[in-house]
C-alpha positions in Angstrom: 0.9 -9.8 31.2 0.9 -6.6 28.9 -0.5 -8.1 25.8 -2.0 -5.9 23.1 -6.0 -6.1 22.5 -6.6 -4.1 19.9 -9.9 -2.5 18.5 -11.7 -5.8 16.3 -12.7 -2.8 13.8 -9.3 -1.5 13.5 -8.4 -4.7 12.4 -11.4 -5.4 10.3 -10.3 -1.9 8.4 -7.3 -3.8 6.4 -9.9 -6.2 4.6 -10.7 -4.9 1.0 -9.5 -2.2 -1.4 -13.0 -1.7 -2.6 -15.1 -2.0 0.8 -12.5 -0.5 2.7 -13.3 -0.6 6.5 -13.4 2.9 8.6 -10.2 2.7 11.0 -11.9 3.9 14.6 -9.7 6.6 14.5 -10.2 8.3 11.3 -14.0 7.8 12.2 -13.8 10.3 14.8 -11.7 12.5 12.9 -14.3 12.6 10.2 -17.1 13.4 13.5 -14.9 15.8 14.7 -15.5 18.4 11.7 -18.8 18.4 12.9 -20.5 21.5 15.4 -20.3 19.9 19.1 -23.6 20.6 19.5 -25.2 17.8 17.2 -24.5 15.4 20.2 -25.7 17.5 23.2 -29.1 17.1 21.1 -31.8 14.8 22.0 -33.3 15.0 18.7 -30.2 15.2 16.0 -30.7 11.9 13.5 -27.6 10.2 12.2 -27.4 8.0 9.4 -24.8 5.5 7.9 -26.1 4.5 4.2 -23.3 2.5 4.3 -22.4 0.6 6.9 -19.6 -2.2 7.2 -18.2 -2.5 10.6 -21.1 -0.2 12.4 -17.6 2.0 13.7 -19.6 5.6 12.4 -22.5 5.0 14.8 -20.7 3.4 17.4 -18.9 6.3 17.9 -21.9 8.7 17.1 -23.8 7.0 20.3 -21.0 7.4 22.3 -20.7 11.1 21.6 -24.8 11.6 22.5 -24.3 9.3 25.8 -21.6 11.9 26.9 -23.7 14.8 25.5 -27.0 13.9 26.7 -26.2 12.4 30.3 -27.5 15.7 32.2 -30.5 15.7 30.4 -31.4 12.7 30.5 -29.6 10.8 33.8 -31.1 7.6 33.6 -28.4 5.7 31.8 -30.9 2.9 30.3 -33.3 5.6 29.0 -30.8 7.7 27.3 -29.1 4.8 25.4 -32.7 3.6 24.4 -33.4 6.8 23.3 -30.3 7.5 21.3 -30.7 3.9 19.9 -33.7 3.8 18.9 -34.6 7.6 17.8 -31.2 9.0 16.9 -28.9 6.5 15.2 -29.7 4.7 12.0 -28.0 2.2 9.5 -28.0 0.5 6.0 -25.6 -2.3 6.2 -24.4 -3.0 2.5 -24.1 -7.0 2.6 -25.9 -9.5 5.7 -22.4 -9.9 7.0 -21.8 -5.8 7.6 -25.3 -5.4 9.3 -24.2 -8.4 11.3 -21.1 -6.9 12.4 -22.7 -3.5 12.7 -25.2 -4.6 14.7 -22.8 -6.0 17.1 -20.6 -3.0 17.2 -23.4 -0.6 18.2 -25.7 -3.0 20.1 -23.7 -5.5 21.3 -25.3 -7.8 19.8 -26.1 -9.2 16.4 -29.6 -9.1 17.2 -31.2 -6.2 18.7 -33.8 -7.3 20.4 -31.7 -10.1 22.2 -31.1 -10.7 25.5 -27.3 -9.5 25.3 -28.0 -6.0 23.4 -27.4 -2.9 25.4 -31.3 -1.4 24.2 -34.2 -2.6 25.6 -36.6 -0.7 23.5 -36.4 -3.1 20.3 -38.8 -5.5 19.0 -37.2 -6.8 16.0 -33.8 -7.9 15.8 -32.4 -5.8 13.1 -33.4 -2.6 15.4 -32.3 0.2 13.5 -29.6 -1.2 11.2 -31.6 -2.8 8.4 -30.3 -4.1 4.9 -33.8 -4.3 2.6 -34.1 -6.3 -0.1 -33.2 -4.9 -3.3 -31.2 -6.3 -6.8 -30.1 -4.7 -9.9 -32.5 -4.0 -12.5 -30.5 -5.2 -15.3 -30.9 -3.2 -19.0 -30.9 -4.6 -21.9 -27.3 -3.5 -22.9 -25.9 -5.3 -19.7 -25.5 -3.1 -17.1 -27.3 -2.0 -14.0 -29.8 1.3 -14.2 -28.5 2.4 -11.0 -24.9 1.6 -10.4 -24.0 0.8 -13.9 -22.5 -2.9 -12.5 -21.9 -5.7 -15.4 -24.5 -8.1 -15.2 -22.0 -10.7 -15.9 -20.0 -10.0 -13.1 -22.8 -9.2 -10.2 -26.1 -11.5 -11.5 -26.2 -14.4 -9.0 -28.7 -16.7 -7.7 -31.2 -15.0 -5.1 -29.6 -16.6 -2.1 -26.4 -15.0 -2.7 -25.2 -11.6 -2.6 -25.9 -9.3 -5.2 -23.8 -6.3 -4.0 -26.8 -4.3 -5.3 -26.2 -1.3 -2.5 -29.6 -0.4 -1.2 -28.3 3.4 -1.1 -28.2 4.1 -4.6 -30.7 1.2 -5.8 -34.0 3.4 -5.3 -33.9 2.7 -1.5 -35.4 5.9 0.8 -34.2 5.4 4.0 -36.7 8.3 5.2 -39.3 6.0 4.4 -37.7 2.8 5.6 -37.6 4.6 9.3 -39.8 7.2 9.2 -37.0 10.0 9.4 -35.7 13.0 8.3 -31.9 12.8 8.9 -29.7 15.8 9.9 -26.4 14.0 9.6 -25.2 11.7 7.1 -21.8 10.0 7.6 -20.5 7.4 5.7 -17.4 5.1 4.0 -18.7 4.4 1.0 -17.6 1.3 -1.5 -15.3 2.9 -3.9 -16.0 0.5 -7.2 -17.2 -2.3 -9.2 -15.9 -4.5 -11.5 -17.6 -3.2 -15.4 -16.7 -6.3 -17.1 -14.2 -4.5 -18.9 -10.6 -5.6 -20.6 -8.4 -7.1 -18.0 -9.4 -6.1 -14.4 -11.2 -3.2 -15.3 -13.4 -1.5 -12.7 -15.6 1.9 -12.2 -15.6 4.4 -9.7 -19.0 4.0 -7.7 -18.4 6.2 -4.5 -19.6 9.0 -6.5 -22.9 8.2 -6.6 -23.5 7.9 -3.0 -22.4 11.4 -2.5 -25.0 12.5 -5.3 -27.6 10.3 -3.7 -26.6 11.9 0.1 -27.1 15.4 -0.9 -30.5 14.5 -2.9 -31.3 13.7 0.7 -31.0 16.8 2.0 -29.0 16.7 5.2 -28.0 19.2 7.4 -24.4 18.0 7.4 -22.7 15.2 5.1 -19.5 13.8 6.2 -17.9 10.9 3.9 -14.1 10.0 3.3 -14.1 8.4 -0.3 -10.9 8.2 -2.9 -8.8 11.8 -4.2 -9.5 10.8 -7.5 -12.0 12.6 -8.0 -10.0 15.9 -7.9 -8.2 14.7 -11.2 -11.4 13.4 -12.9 -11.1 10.9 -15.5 -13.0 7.5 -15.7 -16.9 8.6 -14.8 -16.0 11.2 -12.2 -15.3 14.3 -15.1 -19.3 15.3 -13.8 -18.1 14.6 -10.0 -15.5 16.9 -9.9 -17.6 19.8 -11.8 -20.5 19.1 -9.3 -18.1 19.0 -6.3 -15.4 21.9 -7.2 -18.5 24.0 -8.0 -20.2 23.2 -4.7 -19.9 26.0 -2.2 -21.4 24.1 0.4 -18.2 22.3 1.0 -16.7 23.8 4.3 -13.7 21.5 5.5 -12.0 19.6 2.5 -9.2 17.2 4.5 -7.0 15.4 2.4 -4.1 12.1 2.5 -2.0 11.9 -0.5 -0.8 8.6 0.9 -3.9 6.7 1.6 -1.8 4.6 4.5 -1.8 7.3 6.6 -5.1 7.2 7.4 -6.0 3.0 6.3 -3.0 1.4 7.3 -2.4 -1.7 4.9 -4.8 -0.6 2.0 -3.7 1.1 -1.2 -6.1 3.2 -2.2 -4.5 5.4 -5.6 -4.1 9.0 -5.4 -5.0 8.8 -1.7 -8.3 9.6 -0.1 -10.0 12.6 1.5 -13.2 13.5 3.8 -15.2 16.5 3.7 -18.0 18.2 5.2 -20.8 19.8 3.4 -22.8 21.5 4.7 -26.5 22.8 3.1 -27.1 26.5 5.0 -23.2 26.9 4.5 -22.0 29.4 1.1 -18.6 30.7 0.8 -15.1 29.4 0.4 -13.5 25.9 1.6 -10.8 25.4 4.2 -8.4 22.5 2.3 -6.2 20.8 4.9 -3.7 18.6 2.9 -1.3 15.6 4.6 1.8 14.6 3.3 4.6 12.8 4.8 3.1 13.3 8.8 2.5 17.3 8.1 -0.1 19.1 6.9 -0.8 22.4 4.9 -3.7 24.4 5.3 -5.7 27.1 3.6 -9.1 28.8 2.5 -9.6 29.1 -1.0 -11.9 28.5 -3.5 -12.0 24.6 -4.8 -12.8 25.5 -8.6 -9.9 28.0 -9.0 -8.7 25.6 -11.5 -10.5 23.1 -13.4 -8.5 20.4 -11.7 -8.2 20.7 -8.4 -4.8 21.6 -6.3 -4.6 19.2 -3.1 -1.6 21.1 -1.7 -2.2 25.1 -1.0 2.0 25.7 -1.5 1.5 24.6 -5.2 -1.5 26.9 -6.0 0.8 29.7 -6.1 3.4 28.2 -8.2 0.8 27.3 -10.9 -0.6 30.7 -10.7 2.5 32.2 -11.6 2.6 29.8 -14.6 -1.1 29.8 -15.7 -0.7 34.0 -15.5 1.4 34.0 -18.6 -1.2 32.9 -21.4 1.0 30.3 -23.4 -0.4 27.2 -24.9 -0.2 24.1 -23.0 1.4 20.9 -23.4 -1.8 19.5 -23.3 -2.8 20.4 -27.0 0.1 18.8 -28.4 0.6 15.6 -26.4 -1.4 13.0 -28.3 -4.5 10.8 -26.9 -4.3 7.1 -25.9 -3.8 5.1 -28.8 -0.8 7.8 -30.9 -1.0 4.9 -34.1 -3.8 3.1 -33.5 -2.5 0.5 -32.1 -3.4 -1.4 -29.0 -0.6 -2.9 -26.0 -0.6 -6.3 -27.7 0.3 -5.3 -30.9 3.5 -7.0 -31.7 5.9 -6.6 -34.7 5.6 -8.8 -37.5 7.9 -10.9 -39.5 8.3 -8.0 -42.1 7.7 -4.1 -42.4 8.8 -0.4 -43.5 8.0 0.9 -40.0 9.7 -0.1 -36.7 7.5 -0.9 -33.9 8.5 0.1 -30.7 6.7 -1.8 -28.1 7.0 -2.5 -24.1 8.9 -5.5 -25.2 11.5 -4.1 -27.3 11.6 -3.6 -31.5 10.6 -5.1 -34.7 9.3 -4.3 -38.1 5.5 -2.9 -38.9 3.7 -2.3 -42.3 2.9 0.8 -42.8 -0.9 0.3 -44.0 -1.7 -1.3 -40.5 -1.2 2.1 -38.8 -4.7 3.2 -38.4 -4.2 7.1 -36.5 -1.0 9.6 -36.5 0.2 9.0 -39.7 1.8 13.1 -39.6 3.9 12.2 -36.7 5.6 8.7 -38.4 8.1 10.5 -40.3 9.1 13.2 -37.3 11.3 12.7 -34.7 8.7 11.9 -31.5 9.3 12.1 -27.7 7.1 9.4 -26.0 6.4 8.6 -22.4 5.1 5.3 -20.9 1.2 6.0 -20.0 2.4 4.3 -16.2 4.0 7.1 -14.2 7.0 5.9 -12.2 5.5 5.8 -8.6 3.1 3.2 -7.7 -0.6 4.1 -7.3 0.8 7.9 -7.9 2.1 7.9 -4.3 5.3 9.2 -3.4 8.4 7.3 -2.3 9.9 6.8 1.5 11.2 9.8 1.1 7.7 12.1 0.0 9.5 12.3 -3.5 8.1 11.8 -7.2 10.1 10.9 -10.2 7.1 11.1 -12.1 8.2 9.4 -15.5 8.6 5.8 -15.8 10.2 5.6 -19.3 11.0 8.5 -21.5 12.7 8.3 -24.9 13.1 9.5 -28.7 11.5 7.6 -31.5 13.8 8.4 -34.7 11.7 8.8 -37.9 9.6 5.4 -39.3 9.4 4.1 -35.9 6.4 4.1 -34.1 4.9 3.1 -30.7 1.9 0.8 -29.3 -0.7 2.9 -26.6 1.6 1.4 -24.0 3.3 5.1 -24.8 2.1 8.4 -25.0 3.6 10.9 -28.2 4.6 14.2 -25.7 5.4 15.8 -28.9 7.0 15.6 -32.8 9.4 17.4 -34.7 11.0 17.9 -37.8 14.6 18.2 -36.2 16.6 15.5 -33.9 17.6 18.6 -31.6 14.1 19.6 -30.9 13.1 16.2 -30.3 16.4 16.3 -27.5 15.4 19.3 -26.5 11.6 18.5 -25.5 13.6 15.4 -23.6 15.3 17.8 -21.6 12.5 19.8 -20.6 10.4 17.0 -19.7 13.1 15.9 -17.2 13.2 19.2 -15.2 11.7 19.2 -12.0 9.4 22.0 -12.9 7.8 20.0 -15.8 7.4 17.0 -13.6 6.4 19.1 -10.5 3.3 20.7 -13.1 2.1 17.2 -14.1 2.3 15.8 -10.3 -0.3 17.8 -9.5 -2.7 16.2 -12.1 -1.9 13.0 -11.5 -4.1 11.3 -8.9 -3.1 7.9 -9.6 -0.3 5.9 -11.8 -1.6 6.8 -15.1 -0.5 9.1 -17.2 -2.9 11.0 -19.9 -3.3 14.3 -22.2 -4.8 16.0 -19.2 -1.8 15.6 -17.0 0.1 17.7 -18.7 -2.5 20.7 -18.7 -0.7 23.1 -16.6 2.6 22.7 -18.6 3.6 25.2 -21.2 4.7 24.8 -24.4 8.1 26.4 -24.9 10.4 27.4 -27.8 12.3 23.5 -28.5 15.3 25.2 -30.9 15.8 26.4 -27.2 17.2 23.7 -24.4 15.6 24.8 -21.6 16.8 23.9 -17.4 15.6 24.3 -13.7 17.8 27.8 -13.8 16.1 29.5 -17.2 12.4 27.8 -16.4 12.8 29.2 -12.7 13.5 33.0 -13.4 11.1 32.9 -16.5 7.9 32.2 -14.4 9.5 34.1 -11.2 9.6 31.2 -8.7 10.9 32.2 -5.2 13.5 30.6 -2.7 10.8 29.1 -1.1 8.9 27.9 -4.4 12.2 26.4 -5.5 12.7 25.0 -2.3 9.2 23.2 -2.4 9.9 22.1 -5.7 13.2 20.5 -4.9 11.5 19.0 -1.7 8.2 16.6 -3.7 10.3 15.9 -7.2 13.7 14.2 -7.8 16.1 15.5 -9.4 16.7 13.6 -13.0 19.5 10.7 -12.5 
């Protein structure tokens, strides 16, 4: 019988969208950026601050059995050793260091009569989860990870998700060790407690705490987002673009590719950093089952550029100094008005709203009382493609709704104002240009997820709107190639 036994922690990797589980194979495609010679060392420490299925140092240990074996021939020996003095874990719940535990030792206790080491005393060898909590502030929130105290306080004898990592936990001190490699899948977010099913990035601070740890080598794959900034990562990405110790910057935009099952938005990436390393990064960037690669500089723009074949495009644009769209298009809230703000019975205004129209007083609008009596271009803030990935067929339209907003009408936050004029034409015009594949090609490349913002239109410029502008006209004005055109064509739809 040819039945199918697959890998439990490949399975175990389509669990969670927050604690997403490392696929076996993208683990040792993350390893494999490291120097070979890490694992023909008998003294090269490895740590997982993070560990969920144990899959990092399973492999890790593997790699050292093969490396070490003609120095040290005794097969018992040399897996004691690397067990014991070489690979270390902090699970991040009981369950993971379970699981982890089993993965690396065979057994869920260490010391047991089943586990492949025979050096252990205690049974959570060298995977250990110490206690720690969240020390709670007065204002709610957790010193260290910033979690909502209404969402994570429990009783002591549950879980508290308080991640010893980055909750004043050393693991130098908790083994003893100075680590030379640190490799990890961090958790990407907690809930904050805010509106709806609001949540904050958290991944971030593990990579801070890494580096504080001073590593040889850091290897983690955590969410793109980061490139684009945004919702308590604008410090992230400075720190990170700025970083030259960044060697090997790998990227997905399509976060299936590399977690099969799990949407992760904007897609994910891994990198190694390294701490004697200084110069420029090699960014390898997968889209649609090929990749793209290239040395360059990550902080030649503020945002960063995942895909190399786009960084000349913009540089062509960004040359010519002209003001960007991103001066004009207005900030969340355009009239002050929140998404469930609905018309009322009577009004001098017309609300436009994502359910349709109705009449609005005047004095209720609390912000962008110069734009009510202009004609105004408006875009939903929720681009067209979900999670900001591309469709089957590696394109982007980009825009969910566009439209024109005659004079005394005016819109909830659900929209964006893109821009306001005196004139209906102008207001047409903008439309028009909006709907080009170059304008929506710009603003792809700032948008790491399904929102829209001011920021993603930061690399558009703003153009002459008594003017109706097209592909042709924007094309030879900024010089664009065959090939650019080509490229163009090949990641953005053209307008139906």
């Amino acid at each position: 019988m040819n039945g199918h036994n697959p890998d439990i922690l490949t399975c175990l990797a389509n669990l969670s969208a927050d604690e997403v589980f490392t696929p076996p194979k993208l683990a040792s495609a993350m390893l494999d950026i490291l120097p070979h010679d890490l694992f023909q060392r008998p003294d090269t420490t490895f740590l997982d601050p993070v560990c969920k299925s144990g899959v990092f140092l399973r492999e890790i240990a593997r790699r050292l059995n093969d490396g070490l074996a003609d120095q040290m021939p005794d097969d018992q020996k040399r897996i004691d050793h690397i067990l014991t003095k070489q690979v270390f874990g902090l699970a991040i719940t009981e369950l993971t260091g379970h699981i982890s535990r089993r993965s690396v030792y065979c057994s869920k206790k260490a010391d047991g009569k089943f586990s492949i080491a025979t050096a252990f005393t205690k049974p959570d060898g060298n995977i250990r989860l110490p206690k720690t909590s969240h020390k709670w502030t007065s204002g709610g929130r957790c010193e260290f990870c910033g979690a909502s105290k209404g969402e994570y306080h429990r009783d002591e004898s549950l879980e508290e998700y308080a991640y010893p990592f980055i909750h004043g936990i050393d693991p130098r001190k908790v083994f003893n060790v100075k680590f030379d490699v640190i490799v990890g899948n961090p958790p990407y977010q907690l809930s904050d407690g805010g509106f709806g099913r609001s949540a904050s990035p958290i991944y971030n601070d593990f990579v801070n705490q890494a580096k504080k740890l001073e590593p040889r080598y850091l290897v983690m794959v955590i969410p793109s987002r980061w490139f684009g900034g945004g919702k308590g990562l604008d410090d992230f990405r400075e720190g990170m673009l700025s970083d030259n110790r960044i060697r090997k910057l790998v990227d997905f935009e399509n976060a299936n590719d590399v977690f099969p099952g799990v949407s992760v938005a904007g897609g994910v990436c891994y990198f190694l950093w390294e701490s004697d390393y200084r110069g420029s990064c090699e960014v390898t960037n997968w889209f649609a089952g090929s990749a793209t690669s290239s040395e360059r500089k990550l902080d030649e723009f503020p945002i960063f550029i995942r895909d190399s074949r786009a960084v000349s495009i913009i540089r062509k644009v960004t040359d010519i100094k002209e003001p960007r769209m991103q001066d004009q298009v207005s900030s969340y809230k355009p009239f002050g008005l929140r998404t469930y703000v609905t018309p009322k019975k009577s009004g001098d205004l017309i609300l436009h709203w994502q359910k349709g129209e109705g009449p609005f007083p005047r004095k209720e609008v609390t912000a962008g009382h110069e734009m009510i009596d202009k004609w105004k271009v408006i875009c939903s803030r929720s681009g067209h493609e979900h999670a900001g990935d591309p469709g089957k067929d590696g394109k982007r339209r980009v825009f969910s709704k566009t439209t024109i907003l005659p004079p005394d009408t005016i819109c909830t936050e659900t929209y964006l104002v893109v821009g306001s004029y005196p004139t209906e034409s102008e207001a047409k015009n903008l439309l028009a240009y909006m709907r080009t594949q170059f304008f929506r090609f710009l603003m792809s490349h700032l948008m790491y997820s399904h929102g829209i913002t001011r920021d993603t239109f930061a690399f558009i410029p703003i153009l002459d709107m008594k003017a109706k502008w097209d592909d042709h006209q924007l094309n030879a004005r900024y010089k664009l190639t065959k090939s650019d055109i080509e490229f163009i064509q090949s990641r953005i739809h053209a307008w139906e």
